[in-house]
N, CA, C and O atoms as a GROMACS GRO file, in nm:
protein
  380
    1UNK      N    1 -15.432  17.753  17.750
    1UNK     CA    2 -15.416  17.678  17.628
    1UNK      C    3 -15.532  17.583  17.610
    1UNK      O    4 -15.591  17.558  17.504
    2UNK      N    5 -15.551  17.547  17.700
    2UNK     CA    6 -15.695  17.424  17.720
    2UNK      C    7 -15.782  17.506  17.669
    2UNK      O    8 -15.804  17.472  17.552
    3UNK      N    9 -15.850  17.609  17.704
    3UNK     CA   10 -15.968  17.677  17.688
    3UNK      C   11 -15.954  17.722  17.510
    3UNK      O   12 -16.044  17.697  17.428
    4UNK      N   13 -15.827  17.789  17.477
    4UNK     CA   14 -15.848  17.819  17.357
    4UNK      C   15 -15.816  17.722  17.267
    4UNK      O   16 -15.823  17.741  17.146
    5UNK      N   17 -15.787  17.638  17.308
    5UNK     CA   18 -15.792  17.468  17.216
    5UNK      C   19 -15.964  17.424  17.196
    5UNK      O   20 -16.032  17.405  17.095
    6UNK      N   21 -15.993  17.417  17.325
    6UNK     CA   22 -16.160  17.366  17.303
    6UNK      C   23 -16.240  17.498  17.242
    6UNK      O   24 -16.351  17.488  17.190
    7UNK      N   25 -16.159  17.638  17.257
    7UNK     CA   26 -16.310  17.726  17.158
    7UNK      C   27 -16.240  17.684  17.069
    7UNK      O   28 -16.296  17.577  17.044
    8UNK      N   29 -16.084  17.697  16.943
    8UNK     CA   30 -16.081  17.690  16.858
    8UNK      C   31 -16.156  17.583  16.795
    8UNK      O   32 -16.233  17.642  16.720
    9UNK      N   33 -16.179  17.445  16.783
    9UNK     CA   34 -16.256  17.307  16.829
    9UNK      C   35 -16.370  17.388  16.798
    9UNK      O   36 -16.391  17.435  16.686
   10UNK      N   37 -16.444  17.402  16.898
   10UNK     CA   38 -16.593  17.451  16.875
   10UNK      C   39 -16.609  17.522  16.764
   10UNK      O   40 -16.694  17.475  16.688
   11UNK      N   41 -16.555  17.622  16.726
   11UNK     CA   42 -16.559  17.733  16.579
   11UNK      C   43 -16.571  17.643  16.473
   11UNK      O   44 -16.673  17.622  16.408
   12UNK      N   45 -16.393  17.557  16.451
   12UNK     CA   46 -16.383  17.488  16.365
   12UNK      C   47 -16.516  17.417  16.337
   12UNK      O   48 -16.578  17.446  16.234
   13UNK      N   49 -16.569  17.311  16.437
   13UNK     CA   50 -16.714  17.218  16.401
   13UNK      C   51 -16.797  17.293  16.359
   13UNK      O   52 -16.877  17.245  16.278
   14UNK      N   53 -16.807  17.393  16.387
   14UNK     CA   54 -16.938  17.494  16.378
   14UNK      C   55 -16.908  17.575  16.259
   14UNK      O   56 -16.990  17.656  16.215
   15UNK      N   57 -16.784  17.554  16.204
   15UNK     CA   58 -16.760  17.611  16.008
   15UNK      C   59 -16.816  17.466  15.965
   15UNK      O   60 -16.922  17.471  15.902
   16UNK      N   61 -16.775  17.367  15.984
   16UNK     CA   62 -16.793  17.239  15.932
   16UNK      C   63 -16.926  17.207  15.934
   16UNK      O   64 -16.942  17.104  15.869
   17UNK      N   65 -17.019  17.245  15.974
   17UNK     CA   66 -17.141  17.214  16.004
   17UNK      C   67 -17.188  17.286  15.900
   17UNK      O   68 -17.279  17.226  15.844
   18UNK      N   69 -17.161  17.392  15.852
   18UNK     CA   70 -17.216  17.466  15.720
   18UNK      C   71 -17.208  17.442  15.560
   18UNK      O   72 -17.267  17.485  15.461
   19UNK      N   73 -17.056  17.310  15.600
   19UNK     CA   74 -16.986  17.263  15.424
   19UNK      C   75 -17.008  17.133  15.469
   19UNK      O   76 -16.916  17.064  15.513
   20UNK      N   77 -17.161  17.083  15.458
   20UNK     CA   78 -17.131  16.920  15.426
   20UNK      C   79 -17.030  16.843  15.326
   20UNK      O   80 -17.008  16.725  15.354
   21UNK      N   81 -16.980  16.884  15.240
   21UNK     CA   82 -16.908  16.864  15.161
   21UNK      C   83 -16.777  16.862  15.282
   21UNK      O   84 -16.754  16.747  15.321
   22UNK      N   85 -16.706  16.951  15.333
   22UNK     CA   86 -16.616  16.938  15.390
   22UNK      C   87 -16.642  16.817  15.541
   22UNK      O   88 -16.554  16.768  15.612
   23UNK      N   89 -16.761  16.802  15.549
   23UNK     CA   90 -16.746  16.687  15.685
   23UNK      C   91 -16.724  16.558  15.596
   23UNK      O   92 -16.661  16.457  15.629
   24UNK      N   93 -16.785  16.580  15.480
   24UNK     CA   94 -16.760  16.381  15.420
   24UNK      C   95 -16.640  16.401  15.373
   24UNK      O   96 -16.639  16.347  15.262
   25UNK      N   97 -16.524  16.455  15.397
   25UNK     CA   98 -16.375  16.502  15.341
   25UNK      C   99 -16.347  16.384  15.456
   25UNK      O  100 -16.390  16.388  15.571
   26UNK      N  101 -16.271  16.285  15.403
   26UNK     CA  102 -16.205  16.185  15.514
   26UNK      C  103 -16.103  16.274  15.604
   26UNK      O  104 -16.102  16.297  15.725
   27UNK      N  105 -16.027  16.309  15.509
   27UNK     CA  106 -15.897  16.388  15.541
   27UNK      C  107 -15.936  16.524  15.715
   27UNK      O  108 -15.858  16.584  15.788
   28UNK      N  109 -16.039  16.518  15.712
   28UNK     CA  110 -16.120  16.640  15.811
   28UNK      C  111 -16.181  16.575  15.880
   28UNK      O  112 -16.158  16.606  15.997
   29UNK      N  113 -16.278  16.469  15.867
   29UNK     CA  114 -16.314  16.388  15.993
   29UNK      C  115 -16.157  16.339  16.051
   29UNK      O  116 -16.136  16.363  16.170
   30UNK      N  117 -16.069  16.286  15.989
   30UNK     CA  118 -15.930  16.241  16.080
   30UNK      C  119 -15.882  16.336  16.136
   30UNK      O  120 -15.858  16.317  16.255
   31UNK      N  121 -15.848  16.470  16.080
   31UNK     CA  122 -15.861  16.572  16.199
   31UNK      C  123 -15.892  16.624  16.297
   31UNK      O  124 -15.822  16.689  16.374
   32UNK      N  125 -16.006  16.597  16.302
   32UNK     CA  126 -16.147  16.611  16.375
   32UNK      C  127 -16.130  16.515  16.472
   32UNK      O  128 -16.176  16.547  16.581
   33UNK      N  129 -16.080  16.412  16.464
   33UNK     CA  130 -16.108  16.289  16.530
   33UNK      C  131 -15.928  16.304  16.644
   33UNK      O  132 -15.917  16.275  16.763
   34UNK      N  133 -15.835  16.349  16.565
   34UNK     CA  134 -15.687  16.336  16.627
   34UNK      C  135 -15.699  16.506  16.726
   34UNK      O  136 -15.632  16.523  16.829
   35UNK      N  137 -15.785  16.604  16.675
   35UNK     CA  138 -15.785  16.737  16.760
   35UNK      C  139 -15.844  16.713  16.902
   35UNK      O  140 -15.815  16.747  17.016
   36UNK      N  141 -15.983  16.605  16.817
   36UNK     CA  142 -16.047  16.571  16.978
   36UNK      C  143 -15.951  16.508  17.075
   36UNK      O  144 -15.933  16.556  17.186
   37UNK      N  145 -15.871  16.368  17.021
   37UNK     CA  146 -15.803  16.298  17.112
   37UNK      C  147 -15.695  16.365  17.162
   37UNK      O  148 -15.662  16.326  17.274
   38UNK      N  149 -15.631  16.450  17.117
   38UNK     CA  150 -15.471  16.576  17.145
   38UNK      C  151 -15.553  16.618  17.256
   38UNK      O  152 -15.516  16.600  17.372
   39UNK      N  153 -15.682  16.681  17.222
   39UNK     CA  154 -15.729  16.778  17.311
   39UNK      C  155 -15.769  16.679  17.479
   39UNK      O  156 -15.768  16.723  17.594
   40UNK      N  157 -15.793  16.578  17.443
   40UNK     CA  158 -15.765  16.478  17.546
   40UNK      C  159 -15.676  16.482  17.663
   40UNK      O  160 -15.678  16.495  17.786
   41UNK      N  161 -15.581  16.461  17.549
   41UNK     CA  162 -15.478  16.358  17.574
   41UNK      C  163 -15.441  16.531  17.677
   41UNK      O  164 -15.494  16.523  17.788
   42UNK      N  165 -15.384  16.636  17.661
   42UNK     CA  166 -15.350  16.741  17.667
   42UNK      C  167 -15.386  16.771  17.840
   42UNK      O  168 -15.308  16.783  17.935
   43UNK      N  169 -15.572  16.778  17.834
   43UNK     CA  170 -15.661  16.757  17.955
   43UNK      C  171 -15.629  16.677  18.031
   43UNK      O  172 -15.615  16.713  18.148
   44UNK      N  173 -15.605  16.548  17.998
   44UNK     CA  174 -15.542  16.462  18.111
   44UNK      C  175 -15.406  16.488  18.188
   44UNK      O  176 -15.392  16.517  18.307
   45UNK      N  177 -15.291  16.466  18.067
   45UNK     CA  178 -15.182  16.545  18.117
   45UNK      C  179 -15.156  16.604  18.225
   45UNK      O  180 -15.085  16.574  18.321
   46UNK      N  181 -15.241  16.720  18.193
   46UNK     CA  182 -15.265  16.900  18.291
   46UNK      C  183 -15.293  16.797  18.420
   46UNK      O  184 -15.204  16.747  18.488
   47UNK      N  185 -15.433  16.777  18.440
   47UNK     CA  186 -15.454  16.747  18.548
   47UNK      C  187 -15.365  16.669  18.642
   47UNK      O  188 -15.339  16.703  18.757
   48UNK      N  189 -15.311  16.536  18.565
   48UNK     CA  190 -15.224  16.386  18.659
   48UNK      C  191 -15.107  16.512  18.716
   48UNK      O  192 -15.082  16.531  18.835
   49UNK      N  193 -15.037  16.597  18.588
   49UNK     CA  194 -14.914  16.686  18.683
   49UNK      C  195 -14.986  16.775  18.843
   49UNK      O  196 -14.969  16.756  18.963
   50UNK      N  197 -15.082  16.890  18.752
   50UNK     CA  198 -15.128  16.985  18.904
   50UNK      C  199 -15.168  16.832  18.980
   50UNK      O  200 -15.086  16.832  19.072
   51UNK      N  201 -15.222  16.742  18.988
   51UNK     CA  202 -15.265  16.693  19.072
   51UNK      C  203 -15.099  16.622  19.182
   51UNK      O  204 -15.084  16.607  19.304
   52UNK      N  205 -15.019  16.600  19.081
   52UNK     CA  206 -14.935  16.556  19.182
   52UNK      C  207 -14.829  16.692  19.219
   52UNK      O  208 -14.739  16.686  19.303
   53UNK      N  209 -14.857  16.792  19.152
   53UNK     CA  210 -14.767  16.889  19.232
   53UNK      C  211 -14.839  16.954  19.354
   53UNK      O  212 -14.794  17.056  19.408
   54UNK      N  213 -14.945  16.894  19.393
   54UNK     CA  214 -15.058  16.925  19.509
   54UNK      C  215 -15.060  16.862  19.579
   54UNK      O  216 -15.092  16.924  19.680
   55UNK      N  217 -15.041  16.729  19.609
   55UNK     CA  218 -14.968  16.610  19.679
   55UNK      C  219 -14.816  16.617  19.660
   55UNK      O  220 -14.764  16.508  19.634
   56UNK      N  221 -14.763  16.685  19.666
   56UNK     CA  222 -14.585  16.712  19.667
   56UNK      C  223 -14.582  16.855  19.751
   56UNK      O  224 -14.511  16.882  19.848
   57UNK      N  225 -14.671  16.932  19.691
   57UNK     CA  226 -14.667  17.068  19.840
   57UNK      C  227 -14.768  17.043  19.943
   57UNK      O  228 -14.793  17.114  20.041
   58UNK      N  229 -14.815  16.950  19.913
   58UNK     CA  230 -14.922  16.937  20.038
   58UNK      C  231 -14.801  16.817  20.157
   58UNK      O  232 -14.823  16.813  20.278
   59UNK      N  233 -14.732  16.768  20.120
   59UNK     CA  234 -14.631  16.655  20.186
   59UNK      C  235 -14.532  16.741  20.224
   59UNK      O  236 -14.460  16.707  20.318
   60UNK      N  237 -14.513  16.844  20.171
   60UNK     CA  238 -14.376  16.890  20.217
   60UNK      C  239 -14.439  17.006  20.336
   60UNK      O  240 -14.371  17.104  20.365
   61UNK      N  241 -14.563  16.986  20.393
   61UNK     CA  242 -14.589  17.105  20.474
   61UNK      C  243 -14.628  17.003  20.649
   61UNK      O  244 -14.660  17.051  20.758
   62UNK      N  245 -14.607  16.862  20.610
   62UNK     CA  246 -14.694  16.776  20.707
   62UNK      C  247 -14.548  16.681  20.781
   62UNK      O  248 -14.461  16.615  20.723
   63UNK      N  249 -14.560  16.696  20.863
   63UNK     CA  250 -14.413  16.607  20.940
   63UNK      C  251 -14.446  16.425  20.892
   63UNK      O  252 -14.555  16.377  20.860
   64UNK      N  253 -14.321  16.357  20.900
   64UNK     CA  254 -14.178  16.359  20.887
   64UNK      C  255 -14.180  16.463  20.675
   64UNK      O  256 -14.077  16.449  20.609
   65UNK      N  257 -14.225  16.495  20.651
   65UNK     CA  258 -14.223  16.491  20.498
   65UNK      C  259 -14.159  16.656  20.507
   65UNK      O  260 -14.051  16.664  20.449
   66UNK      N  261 -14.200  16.771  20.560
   66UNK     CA  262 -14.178  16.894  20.562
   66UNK      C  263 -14.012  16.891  20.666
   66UNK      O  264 -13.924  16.975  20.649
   67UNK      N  265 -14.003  16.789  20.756
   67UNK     CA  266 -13.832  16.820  20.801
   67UNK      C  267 -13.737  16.763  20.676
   67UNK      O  268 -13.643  16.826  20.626
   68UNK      N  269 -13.776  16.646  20.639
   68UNK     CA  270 -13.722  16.631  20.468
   68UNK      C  271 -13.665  16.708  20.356
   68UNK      O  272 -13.561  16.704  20.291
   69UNK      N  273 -13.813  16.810  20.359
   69UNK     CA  274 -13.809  16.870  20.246
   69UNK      C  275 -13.716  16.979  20.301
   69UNK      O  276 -13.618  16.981  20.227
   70UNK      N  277 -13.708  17.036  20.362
   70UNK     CA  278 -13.645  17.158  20.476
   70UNK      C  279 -13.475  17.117  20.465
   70UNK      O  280 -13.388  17.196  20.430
   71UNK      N  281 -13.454  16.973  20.504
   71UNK     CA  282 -13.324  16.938  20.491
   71UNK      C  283 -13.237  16.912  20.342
   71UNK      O  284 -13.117  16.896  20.319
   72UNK      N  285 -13.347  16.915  20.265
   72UNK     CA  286 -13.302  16.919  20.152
   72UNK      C  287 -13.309  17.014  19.999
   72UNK      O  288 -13.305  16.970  19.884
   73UNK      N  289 -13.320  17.144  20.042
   73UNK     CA  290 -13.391  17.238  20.013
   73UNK      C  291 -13.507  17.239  19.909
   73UNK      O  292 -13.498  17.317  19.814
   74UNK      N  293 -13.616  17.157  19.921
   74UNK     CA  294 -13.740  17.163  19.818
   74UNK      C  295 -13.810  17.251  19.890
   74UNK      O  296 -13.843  17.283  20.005
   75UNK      N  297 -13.826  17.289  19.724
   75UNK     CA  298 -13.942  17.400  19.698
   75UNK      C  299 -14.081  17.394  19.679
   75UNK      O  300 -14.117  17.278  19.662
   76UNK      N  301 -14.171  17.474  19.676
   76UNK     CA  302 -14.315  17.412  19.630
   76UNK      C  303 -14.300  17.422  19.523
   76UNK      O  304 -14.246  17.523  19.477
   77UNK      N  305 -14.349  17.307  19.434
   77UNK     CA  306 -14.410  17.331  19.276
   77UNK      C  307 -14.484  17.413  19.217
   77UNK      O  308 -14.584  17.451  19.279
   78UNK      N  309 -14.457  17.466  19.074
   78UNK     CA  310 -14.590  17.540  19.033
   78UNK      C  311 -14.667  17.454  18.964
   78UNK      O  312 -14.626  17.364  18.891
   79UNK      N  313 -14.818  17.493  18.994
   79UNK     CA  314 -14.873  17.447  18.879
   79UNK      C  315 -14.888  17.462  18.752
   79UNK      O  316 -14.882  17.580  18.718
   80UNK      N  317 -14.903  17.392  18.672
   80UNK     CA  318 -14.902  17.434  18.499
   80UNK      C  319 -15.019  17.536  18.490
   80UNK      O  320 -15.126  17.522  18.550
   81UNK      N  321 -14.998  17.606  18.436
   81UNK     CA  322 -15.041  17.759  18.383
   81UNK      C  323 -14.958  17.859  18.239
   81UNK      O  324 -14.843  17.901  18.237
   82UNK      N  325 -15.042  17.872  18.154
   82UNK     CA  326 -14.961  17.942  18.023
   82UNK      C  327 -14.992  18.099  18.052
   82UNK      O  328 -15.103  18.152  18.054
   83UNK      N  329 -14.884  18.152  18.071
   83UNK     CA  330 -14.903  18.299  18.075
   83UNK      C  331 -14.873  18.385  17.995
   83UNK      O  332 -14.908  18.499  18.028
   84UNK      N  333 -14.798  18.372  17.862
   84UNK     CA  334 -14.737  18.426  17.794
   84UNK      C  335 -14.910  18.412  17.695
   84UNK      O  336 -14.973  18.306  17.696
   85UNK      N  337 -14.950  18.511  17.635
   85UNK     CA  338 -15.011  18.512  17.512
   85UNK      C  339 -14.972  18.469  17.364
   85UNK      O  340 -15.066  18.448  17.287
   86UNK      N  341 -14.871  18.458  17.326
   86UNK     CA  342 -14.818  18.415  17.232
   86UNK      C  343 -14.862  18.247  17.253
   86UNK      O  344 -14.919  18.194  17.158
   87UNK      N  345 -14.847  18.203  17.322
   87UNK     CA  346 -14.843  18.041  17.380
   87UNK      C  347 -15.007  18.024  17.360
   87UNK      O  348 -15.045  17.907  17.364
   88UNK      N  349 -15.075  18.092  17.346
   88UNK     CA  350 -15.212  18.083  17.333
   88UNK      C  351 -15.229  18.067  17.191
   88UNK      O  352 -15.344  18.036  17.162
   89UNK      N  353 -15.190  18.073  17.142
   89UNK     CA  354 -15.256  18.112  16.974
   89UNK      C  355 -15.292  18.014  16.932
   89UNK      O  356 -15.224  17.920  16.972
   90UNK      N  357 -15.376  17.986  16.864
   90UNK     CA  358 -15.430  17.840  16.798
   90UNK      C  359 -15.295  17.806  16.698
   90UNK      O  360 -15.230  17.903  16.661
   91UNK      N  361 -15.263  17.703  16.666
   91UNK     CA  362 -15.198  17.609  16.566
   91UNK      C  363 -15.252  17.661  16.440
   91UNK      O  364 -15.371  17.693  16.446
   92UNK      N  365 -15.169  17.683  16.284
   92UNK     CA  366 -15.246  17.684  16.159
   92UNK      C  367 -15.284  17.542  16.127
   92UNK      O  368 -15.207  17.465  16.185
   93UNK      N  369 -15.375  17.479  16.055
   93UNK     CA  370 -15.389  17.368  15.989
   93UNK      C  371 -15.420  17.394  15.841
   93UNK      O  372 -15.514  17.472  15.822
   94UNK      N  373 -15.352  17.338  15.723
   94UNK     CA  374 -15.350  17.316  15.632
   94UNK      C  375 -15.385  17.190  15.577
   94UNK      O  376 -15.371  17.104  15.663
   95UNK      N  377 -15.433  17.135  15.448
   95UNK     CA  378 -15.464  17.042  15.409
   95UNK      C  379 -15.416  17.042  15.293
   95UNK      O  380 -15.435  16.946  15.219
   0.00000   0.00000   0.00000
């Protein structure tokens, strides 16, 4: 989803770069400006979770933390990953 968020992003700027008319459109720089920060916000997200589901299977493999996890039946986490293609598709935007 990350990857086809940042090409859709790239295309989009790179139509916009051809209709000056459409970059001095307020309404499209605020787009422009809320896709970048989503696309952010999104990137960060991803990472803070895999990063702590990597420190949660990395603890449950190291004593006292793995007799814990053992006594209480935890599992390893997955990491976030979109596998379904449908889940990929860019968003429509309308104006």
């Amino acid at each position: 989803a990350e990857k086809s968020l940042a090409g859709a992003l790239k295309s989009l700027f790179a139509v916009a770069e051809n209709y000056p008319q459409l970059q001095a459109a307020q309404n499209f720089l605020d787009l422009q400006k809320q896709l970048a920060d989503t696309e952010d916000k999104i990137q960060a997200a991803r990472r803070f979770y895999n990063g702590n589901v990597r420190d949660f299977n990395t603890k449950q493999e190291v004593f006292p933390y793995n007799t814990i996890a053992g006594m209480f039946g935890f599992k390893k986490a997955e990491f976030f990953e979109i596998g379904e293609p449908s889940e990929r598709e860019n968003p429509q935007v309308e104006f």
